[in-house]
Structure formats: C-alpha cells, structure tokens
Biotite code that builds the C-alpha atoms (Angstrom):
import biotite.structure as struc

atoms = struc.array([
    struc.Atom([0.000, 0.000, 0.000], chain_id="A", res_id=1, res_name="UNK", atom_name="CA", element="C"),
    struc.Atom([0.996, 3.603, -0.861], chain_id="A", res_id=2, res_name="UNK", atom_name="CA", element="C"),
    struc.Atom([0.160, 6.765, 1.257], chain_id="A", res_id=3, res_name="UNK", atom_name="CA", element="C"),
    struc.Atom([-2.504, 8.005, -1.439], chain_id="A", res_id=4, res_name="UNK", atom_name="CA", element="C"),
    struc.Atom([-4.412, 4.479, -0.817], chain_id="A", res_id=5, res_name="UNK", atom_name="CA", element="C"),
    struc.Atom([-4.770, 5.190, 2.867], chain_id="A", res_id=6, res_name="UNK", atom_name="CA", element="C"),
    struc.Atom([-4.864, 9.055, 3.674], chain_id="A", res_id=7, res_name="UNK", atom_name="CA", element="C"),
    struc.Atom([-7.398, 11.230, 4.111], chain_id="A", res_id=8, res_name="UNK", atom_name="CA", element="C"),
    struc.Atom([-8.423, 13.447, 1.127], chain_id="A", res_id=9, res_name="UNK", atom_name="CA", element="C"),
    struc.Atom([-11.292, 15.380, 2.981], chain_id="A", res_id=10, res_name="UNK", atom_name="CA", element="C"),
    struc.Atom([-9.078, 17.700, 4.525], chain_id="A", res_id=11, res_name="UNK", atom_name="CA", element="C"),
    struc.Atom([-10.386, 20.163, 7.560], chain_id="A", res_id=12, res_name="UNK", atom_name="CA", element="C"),
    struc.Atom([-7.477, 23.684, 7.252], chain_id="A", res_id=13, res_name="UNK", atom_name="CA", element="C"),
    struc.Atom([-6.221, 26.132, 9.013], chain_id="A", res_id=14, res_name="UNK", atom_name="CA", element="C"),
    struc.Atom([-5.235, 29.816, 7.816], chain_id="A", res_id=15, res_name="UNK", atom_name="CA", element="C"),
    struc.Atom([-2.163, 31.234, 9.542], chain_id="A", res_id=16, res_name="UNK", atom_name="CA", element="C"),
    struc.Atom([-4.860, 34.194, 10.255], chain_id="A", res_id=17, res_name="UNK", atom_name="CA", element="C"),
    struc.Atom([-7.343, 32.226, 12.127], chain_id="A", res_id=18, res_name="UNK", atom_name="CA", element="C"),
    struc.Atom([-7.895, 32.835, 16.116], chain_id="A", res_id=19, res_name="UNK", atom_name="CA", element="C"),
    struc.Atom([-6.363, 30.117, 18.283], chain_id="A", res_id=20, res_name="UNK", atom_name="CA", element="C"),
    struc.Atom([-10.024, 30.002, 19.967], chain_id="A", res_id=21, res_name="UNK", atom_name="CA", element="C"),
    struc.Atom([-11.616, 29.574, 16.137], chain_id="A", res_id=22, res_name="UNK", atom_name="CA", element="C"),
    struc.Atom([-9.054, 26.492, 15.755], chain_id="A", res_id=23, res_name="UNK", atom_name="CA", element="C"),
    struc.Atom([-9.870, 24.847, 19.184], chain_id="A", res_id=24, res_name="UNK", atom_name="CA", element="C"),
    struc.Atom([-13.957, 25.336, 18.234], chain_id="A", res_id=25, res_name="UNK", atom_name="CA", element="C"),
    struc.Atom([-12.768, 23.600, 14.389], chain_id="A", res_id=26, res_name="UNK", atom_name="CA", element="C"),
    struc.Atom([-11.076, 20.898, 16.320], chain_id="A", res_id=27, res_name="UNK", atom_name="CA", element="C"),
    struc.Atom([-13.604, 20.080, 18.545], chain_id="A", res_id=28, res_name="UNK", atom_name="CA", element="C"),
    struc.Atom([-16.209, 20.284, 15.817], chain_id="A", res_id=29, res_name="UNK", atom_name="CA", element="C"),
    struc.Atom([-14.628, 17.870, 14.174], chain_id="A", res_id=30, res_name="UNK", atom_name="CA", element="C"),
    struc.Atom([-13.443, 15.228, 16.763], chain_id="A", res_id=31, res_name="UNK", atom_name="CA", element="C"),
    struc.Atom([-9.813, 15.558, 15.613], chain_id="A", res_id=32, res_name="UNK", atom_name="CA", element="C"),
    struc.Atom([-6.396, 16.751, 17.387], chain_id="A", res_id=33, res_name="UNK", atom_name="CA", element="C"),
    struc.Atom([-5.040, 18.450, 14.982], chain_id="A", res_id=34, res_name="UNK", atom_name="CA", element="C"),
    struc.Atom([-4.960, 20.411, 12.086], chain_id="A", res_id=35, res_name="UNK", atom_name="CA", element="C"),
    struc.Atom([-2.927, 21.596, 9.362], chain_id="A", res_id=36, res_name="UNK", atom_name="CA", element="C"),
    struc.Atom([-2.199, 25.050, 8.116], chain_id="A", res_id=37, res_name="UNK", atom_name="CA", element="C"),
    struc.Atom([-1.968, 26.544, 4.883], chain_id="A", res_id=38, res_name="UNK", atom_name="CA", element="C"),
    struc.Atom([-1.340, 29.885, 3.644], chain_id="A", res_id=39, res_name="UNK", atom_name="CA", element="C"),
    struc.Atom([-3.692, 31.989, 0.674], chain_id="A", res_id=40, res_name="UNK", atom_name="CA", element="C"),
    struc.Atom([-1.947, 30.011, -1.961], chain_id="A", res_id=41, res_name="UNK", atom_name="CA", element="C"),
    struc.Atom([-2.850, 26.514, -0.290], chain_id="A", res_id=42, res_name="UNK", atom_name="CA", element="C"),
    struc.Atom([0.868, 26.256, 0.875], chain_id="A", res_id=43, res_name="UNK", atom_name="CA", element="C"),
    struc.Atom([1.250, 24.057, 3.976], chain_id="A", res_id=44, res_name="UNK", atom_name="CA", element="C"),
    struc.Atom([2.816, 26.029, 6.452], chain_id="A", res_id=45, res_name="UNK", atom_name="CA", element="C"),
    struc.Atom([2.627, 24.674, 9.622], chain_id="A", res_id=46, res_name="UNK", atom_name="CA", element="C"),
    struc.Atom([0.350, 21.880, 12.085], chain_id="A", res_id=47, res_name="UNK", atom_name="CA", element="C"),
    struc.Atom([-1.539, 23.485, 15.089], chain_id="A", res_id=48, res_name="UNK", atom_name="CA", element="C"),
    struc.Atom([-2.033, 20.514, 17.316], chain_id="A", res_id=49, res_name="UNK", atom_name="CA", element="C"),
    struc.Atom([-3.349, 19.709, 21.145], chain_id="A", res_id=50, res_name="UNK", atom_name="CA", element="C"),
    struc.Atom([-0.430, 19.759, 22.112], chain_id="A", res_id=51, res_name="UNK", atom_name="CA", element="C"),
    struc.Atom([0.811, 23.216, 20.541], chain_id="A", res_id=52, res_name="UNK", atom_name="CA", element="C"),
    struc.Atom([-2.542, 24.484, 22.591], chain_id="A", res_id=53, res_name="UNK", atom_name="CA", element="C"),
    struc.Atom([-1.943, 22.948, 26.027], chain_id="A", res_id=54, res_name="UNK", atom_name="CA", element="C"),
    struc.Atom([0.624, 25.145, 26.405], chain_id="A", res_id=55, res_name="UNK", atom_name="CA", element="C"),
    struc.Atom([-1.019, 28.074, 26.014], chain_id="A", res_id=56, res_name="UNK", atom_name="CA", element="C"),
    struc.Atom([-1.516, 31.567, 28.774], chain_id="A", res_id=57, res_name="UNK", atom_name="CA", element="C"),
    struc.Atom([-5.178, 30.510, 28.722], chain_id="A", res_id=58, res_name="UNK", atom_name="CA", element="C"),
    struc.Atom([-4.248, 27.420, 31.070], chain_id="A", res_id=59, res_name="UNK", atom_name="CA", element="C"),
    struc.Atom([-2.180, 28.682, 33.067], chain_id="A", res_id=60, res_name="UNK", atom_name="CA", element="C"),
    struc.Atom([1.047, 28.521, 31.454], chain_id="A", res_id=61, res_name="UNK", atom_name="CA", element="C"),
    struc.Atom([3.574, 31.609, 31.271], chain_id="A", res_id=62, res_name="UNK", atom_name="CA", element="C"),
    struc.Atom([5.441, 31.451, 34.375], chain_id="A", res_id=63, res_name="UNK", atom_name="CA", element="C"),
    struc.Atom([8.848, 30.925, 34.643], chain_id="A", res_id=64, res_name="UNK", atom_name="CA", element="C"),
    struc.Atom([10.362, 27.450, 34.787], chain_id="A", res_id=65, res_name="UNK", atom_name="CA", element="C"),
    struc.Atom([13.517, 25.274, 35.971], chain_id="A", res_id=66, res_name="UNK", atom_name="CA", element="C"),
    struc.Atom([13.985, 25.057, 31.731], chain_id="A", res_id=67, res_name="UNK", atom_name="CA", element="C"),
    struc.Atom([13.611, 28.619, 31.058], chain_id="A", res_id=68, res_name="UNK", atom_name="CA", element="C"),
    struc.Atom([17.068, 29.631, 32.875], chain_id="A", res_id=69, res_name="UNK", atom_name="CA", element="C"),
    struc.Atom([19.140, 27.173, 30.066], chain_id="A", res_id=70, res_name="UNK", atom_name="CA", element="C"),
    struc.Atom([16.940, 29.494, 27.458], chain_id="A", res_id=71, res_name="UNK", atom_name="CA", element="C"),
    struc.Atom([18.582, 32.433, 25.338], chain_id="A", res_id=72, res_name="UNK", atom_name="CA", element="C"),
    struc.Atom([16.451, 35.650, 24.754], chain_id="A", res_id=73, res_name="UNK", atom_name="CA", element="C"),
    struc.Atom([15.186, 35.128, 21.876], chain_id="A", res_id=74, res_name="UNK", atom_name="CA", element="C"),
    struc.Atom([14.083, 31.357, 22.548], chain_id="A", res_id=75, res_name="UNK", atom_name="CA", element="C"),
    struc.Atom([12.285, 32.409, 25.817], chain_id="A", res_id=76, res_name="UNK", atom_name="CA", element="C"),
    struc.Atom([10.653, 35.433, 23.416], chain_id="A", res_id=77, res_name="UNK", atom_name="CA", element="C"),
    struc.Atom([9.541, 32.915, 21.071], chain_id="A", res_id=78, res_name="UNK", atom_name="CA", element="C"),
    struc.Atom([8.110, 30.517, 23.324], chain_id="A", res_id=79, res_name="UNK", atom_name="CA", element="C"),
    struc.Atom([6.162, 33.556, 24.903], chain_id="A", res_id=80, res_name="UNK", atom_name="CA", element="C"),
    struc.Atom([4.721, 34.471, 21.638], chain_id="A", res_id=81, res_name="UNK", atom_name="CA", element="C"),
    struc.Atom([3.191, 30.810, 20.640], chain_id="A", res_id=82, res_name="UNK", atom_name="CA", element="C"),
    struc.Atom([1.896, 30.446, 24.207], chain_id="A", res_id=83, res_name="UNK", atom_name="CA", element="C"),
    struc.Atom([0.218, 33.972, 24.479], chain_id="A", res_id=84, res_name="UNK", atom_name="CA", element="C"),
    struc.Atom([-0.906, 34.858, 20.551], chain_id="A", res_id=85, res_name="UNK", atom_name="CA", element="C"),
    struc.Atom([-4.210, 34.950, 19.432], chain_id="A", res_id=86, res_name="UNK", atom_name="CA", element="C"),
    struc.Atom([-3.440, 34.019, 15.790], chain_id="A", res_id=87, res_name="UNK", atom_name="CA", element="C"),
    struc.Atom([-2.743, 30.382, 14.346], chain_id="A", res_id=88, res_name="UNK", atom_name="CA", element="C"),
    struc.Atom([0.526, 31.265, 12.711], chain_id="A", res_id=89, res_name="UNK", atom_name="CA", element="C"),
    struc.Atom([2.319, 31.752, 16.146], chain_id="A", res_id=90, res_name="UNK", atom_name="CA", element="C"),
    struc.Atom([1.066, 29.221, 17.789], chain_id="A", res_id=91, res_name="UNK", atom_name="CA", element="C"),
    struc.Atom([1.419, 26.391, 15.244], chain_id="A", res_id=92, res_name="UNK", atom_name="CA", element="C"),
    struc.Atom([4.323, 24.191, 14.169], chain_id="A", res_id=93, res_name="UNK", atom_name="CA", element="C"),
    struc.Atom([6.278, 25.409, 11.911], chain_id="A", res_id=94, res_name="UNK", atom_name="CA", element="C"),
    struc.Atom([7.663, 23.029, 9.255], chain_id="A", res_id=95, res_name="UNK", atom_name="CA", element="C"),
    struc.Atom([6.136, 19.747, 9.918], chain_id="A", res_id=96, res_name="UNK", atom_name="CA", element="C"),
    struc.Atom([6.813, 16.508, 8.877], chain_id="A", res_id=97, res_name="UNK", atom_name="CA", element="C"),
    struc.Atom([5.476, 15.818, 5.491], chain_id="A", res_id=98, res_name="UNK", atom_name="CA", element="C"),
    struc.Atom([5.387, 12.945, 3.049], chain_id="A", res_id=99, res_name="UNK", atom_name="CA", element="C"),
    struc.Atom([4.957, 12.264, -0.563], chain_id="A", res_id=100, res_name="UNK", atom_name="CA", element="C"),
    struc.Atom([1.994, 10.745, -1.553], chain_id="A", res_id=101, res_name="UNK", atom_name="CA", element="C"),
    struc.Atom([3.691, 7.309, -3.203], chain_id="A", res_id=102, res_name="UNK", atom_name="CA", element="C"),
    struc.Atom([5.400, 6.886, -0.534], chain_id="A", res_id=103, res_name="UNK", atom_name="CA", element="C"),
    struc.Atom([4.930, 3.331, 1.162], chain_id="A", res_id=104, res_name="UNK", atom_name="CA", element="C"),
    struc.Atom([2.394, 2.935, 4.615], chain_id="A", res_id=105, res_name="UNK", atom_name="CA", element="C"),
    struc.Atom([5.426, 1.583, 6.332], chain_id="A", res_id=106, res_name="UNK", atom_name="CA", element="C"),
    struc.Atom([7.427, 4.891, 5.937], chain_id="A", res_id=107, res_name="UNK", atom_name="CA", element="C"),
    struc.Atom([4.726, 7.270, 7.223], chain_id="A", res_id=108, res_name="UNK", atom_name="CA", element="C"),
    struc.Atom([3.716, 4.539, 9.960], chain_id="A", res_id=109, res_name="UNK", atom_name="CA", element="C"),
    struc.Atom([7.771, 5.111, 10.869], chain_id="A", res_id=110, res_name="UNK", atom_name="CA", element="C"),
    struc.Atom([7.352, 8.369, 10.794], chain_id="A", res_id=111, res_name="UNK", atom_name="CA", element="C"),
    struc.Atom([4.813, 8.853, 13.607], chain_id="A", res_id=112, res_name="UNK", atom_name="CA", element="C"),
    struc.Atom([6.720, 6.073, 15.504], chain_id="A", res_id=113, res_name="UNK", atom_name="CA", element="C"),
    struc.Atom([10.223, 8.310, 15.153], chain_id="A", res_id=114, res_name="UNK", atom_name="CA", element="C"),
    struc.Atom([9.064, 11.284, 15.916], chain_id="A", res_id=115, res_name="UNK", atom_name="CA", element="C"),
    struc.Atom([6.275, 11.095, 18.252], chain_id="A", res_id=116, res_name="UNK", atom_name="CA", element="C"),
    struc.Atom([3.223, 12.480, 15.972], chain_id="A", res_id=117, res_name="UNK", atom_name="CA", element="C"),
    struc.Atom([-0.109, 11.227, 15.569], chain_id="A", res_id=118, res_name="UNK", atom_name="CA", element="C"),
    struc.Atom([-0.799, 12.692, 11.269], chain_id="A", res_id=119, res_name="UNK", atom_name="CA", element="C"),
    struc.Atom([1.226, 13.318, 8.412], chain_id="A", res_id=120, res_name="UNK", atom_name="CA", element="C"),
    struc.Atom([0.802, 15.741, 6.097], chain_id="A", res_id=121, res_name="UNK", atom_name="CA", element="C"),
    struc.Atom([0.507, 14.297, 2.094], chain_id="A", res_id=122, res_name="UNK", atom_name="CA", element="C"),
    struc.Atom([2.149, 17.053, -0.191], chain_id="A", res_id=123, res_name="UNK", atom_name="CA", element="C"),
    struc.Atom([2.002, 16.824, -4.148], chain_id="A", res_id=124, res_name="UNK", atom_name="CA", element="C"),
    struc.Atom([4.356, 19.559, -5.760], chain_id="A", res_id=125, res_name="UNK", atom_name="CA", element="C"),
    struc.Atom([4.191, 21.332, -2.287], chain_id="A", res_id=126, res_name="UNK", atom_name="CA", element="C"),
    struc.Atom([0.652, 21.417, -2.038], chain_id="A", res_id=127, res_name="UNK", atom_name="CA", element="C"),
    struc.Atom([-1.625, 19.791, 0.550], chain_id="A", res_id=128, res_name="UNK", atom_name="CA", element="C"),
    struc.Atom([-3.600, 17.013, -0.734], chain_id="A", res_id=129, res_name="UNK", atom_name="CA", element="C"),
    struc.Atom([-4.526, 14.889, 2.229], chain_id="A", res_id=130, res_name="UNK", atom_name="CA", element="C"),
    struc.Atom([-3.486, 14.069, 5.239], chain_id="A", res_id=131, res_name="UNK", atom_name="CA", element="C"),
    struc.Atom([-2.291, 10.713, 7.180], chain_id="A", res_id=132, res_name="UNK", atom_name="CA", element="C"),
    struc.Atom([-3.485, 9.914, 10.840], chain_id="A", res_id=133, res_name="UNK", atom_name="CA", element="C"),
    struc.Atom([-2.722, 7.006, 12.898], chain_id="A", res_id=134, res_name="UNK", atom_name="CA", element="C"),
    struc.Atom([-6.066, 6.111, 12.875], chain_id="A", res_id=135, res_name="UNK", atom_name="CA", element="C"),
    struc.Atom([-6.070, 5.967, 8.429], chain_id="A", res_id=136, res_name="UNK", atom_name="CA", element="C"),
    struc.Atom([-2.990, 3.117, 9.631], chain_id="A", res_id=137, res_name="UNK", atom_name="CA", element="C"),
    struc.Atom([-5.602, 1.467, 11.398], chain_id="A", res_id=138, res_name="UNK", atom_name="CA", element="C"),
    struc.Atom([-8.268, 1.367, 8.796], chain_id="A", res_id=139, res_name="UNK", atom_name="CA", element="C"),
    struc.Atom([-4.663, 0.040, 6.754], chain_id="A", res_id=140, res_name="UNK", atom_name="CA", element="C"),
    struc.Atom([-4.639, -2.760, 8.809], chain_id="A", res_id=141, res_name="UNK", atom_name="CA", element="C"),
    struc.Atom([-8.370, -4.133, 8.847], chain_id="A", res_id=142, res_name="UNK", atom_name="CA", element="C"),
    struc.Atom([-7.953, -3.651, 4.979], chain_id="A", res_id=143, res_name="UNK", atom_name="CA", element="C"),
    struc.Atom([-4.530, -5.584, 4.409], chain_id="A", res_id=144, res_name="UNK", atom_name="CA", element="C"),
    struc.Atom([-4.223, -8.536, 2.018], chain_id="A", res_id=145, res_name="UNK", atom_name="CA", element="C"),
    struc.Atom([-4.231, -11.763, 3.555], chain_id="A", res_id=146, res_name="UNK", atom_name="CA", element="C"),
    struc.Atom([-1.617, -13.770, 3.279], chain_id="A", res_id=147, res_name="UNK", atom_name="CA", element="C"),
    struc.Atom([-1.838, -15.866, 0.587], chain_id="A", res_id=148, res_name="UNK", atom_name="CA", element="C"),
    struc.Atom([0.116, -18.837, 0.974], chain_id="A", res_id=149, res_name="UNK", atom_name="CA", element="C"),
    struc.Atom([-0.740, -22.083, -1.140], chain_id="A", res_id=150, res_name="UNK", atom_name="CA", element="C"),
    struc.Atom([-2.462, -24.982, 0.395], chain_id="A", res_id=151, res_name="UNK", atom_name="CA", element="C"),
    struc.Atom([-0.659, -28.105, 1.310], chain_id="A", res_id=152, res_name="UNK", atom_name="CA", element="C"),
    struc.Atom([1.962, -29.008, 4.039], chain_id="A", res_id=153, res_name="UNK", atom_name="CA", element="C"),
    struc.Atom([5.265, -28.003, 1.593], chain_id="A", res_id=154, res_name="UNK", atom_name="CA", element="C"),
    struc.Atom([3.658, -24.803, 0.582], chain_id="A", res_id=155, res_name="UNK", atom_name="CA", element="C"),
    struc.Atom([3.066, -24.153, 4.494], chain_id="A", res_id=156, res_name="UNK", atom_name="CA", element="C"),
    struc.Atom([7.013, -25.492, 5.269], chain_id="A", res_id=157, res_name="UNK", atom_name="CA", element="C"),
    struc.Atom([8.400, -23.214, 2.477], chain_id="A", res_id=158, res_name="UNK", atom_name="CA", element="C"),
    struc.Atom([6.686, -19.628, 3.596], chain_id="A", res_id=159, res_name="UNK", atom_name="CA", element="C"),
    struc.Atom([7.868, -20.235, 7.362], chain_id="A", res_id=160, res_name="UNK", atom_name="CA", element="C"),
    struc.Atom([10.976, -21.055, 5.700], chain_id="A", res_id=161, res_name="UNK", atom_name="CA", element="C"),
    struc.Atom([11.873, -18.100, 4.182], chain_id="A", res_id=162, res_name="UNK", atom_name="CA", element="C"),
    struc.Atom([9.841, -15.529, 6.608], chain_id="A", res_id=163, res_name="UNK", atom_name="CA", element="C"),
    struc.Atom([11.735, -17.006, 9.140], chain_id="A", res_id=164, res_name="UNK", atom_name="CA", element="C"),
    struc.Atom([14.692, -14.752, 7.323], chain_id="A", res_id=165, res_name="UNK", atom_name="CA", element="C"),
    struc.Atom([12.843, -11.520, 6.984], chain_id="A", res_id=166, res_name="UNK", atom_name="CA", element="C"),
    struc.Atom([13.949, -8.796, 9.761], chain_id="A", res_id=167, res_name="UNK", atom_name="CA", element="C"),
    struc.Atom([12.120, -11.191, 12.513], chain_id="A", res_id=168, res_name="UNK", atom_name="CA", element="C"),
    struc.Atom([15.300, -12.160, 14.992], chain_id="A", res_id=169, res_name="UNK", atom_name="CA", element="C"),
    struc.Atom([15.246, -15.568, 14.396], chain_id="A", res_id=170, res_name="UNK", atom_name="CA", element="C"),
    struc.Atom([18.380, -15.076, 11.869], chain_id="A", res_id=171, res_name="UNK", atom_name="CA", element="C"),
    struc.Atom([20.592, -17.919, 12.131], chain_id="A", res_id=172, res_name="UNK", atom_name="CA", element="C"),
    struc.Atom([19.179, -19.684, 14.847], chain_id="A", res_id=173, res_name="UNK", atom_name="CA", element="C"),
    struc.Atom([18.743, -22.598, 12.187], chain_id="A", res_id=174, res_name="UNK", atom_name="CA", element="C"),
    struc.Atom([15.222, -23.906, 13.292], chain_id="A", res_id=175, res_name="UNK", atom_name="CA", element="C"),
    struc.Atom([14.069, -27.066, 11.812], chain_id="A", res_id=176, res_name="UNK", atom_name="CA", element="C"),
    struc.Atom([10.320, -26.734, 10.560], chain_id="A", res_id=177, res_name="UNK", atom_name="CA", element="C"),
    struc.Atom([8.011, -29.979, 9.929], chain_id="A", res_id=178, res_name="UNK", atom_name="CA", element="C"),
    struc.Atom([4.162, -29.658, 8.910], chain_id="A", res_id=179, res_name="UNK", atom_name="CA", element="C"),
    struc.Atom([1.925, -32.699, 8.806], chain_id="A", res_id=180, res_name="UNK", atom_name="CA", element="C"),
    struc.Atom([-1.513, -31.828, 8.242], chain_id="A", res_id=181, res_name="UNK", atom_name="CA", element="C"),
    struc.Atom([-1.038, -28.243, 9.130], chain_id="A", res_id=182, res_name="UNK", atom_name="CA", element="C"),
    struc.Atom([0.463, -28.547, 12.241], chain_id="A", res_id=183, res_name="UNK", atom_name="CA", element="C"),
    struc.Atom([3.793, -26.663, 12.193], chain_id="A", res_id=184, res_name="UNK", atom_name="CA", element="C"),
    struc.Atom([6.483, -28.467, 14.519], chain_id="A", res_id=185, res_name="UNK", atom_name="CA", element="C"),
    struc.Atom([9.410, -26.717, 15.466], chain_id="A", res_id=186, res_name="UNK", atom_name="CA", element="C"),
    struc.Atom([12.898, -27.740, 16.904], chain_id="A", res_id=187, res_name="UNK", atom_name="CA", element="C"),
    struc.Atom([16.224, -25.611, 16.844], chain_id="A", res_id=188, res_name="UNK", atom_name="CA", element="C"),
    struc.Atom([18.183, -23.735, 19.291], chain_id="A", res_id=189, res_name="UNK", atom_name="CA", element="C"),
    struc.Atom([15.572, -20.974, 20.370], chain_id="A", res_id=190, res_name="UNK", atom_name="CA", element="C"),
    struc.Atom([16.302, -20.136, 23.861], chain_id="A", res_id=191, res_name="UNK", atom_name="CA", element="C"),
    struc.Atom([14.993, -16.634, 24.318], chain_id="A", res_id=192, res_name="UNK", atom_name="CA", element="C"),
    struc.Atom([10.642, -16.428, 25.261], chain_id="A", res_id=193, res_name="UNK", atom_name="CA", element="C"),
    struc.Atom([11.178, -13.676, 22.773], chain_id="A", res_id=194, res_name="UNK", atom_name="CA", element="C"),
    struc.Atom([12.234, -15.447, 20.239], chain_id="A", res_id=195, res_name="UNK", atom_name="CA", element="C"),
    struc.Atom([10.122, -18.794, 21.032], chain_id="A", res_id=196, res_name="UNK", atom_name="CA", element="C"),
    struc.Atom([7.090, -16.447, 20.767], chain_id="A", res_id=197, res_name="UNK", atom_name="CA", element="C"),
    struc.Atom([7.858, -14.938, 17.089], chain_id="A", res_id=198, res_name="UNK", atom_name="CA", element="C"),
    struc.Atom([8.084, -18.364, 16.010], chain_id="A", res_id=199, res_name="UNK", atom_name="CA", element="C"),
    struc.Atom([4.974, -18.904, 16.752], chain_id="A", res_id=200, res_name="UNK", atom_name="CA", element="C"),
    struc.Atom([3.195, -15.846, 16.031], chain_id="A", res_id=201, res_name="UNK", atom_name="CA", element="C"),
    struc.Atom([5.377, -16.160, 12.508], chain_id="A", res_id=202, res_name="UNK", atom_name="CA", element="C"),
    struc.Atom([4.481, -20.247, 12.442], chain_id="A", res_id=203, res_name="UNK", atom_name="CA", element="C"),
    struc.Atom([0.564, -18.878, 12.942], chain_id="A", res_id=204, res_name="UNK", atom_name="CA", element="C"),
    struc.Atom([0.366, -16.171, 10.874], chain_id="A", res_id=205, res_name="UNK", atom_name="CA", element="C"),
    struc.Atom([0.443, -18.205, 7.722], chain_id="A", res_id=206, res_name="UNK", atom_name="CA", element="C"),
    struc.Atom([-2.640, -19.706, 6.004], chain_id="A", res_id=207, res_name="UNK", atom_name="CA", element="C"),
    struc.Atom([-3.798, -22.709, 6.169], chain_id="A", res_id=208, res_name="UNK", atom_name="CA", element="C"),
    struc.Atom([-1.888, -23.974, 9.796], chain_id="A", res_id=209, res_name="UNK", atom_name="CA", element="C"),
    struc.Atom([-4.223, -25.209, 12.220], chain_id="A", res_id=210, res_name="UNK", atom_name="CA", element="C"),
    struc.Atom([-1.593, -25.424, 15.251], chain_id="A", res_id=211, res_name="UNK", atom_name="CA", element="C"),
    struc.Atom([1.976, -25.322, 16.168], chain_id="A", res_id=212, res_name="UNK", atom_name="CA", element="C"),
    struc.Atom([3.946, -27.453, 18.244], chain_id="A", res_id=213, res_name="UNK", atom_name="CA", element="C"),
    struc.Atom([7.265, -26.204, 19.873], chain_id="A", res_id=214, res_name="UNK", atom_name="CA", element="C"),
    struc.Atom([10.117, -29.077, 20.220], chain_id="A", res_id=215, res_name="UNK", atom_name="CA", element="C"),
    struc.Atom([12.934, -27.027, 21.145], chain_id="A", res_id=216, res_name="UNK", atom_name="CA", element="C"),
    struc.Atom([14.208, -28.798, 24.241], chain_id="A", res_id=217, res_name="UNK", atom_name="CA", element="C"),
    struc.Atom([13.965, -32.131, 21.646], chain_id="A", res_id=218, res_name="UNK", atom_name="CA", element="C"),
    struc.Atom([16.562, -33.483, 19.274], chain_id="A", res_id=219, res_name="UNK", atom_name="CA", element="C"),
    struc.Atom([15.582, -32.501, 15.491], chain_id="A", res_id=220, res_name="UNK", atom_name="CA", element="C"),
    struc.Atom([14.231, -36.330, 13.931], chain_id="A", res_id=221, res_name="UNK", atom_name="CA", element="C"),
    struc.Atom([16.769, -37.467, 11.332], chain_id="A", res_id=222, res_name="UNK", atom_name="CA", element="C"),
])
C-alpha cells in the first residue's frame, strides 16, 4: 500500500490568520487533534495541534520554569509568543513533517513512531492534498491482504521457511520446521521467550496452519 491508498483526502485547514479560539472550536467540531495550516496560496505552512494548545496563557502557562534559565532571549521570546498569541501562525508548528503521496504505509507509519506524531501531512508539488493519521494506519490494517500462501503441508514449510529470514530475529538460529496436516512443529536452538514467541506468532500467521507445536528442548528427527 501507498500513502494516497490510505490518507485522508477530505481535509479540515487552518489559515495562519485564524484565532487560536476559532481552531480549538474547528477541532472540537470535528473530533480531531489536529490540524494543518496553509497559507492563501494553499501552501502548507505549519500543524496546530493539542499539544501546541496545552501550552497556552489561557491554562495557566507563562510562568517561569527550571527550563527557562538554560533558554537564550530570543528562545524564551519565542516561546512567549506561541503560548500567548491569538493568531494560528504563532502558535502552530512550523515546518512539519510531510510525506509524498507514493510513498509506502510503512514509511509514514515510521514516521509517527520516530518522531512522536499522531498525522502526516501528504504534499504533491508542495501542495496539501490529504493528510495521514494514525487512525487511516488502522483502517490500513483491517484492509490488508491476507496472506496468501498455497495450500498443502510443503507450501506451508516453504513460507515459514523463508519468513523465518525476513527482519524477525530468528536469523541464524537454524530452526528445523516440519508440517503434517497443518500442524507446524518446530525444533532448533531458540532459547529466548522472545524469540520462542515470534516463532509462533510467525508459524501462525500463515494460512492454512491449524496449530503449532514447539520441540525445542527435543533433538531434530533425522
């Protein structure tokens, strides 16, 4: 899957010129945390999110702090001015994270994970054109091909096989793999509950097995 098969197109925006309070009432509105914000041109220019607004004058915030000493000037100026402005622009992220639209799922779902975000914004020659929340990876997921592994015990043997060497951390630990009548057996030198557990969940997650069977403390049958 690419990023244009999962984001959302129906895009709620902000202008750089709107009211903080007008963005919290547009977020609330429309049950989401955040927003992104685009200039007269449709430019994306910056993300005002929940937590850009939690740390706003109107709460309480504006004192000093144990962090604001370590501050220069102009830092502790320009954290006064997105806390205490009225308008969007000041108050929003500047720059956000952005991704192309044919980029894969797995590179905006790394995104989030990397940098702590919950949306993405989707940018064709600069220009808005959806936008990616974790809850569009979601929908991703209940959507995702199934796996579509041939029927019969050495179709079954010969997908655990070579998953078993995909990126899972059972590299080299040479396990032995058996199916009779869908029931995956497994022997090798798996010592971890880690690793005994992505076995199985690999062992399970292809179709057609029925059960799996761990023999790891056994010799492998010659």
């Amino acid at each position: 899957m690419r990023v244009k098969d999962v984001m959302t197109t129906v895009v709620v925006k902000l202008s750089p010129d709107n009211s903080v309070r007008q963005a919290a009432r547009i977020m609330l509105d429309n049950h989401v945390s955040g927003l992104p914000v685009v200039d007269d041109a449709g430019v994306l220019v910056g993300i005002l999110s929940e937590g850009d607004l939690i740390r706003r004058t109107e709460l309480g915030w504006g004192g000093p702090t144990a962090a604001d000493a370590t501050l220069a000037a102009d830092e502790r100026a320009h954290a006064y001015v997105r806390r205490s402005s009225w308008r969007v622009g000041d108050a929003m992220t500047a720059n956000p994270v952005t991704i192309d639209e044919h980029a894969p799922i797995g590179r905006v779902a790394a995104l989030m994970q990397d940098r702590g975000i919950k949306r993405v914004p989707v940018l064709r020659d600069g220009r808005l054109i959806g936008i990616v929340s974790r809850a569009d990876l979601l929908q991703a997921i209940l959507s995702a091909k199934q796996d579509d592994t041939a029927a019969g015990d050495d179709a079954i043997r010969r997908s655990i096989l070579i998953r078993l060497g995909e990126n899972t951390g059972l590299e080299g630990l040479d396990i032995k793999v058996a199916v009779s009548d869908g029931v995956v057996h497994l022997w090798g030198n798996v010592e971890t509950d880690d690793c005994r557990r992505a076995a199985r969940i690999l062992a399970e997650g292809v179709r057609g097995v029925r059960g799996v069977v761990e023999h790891y403390s056994e010799p492998y049958p010659q």
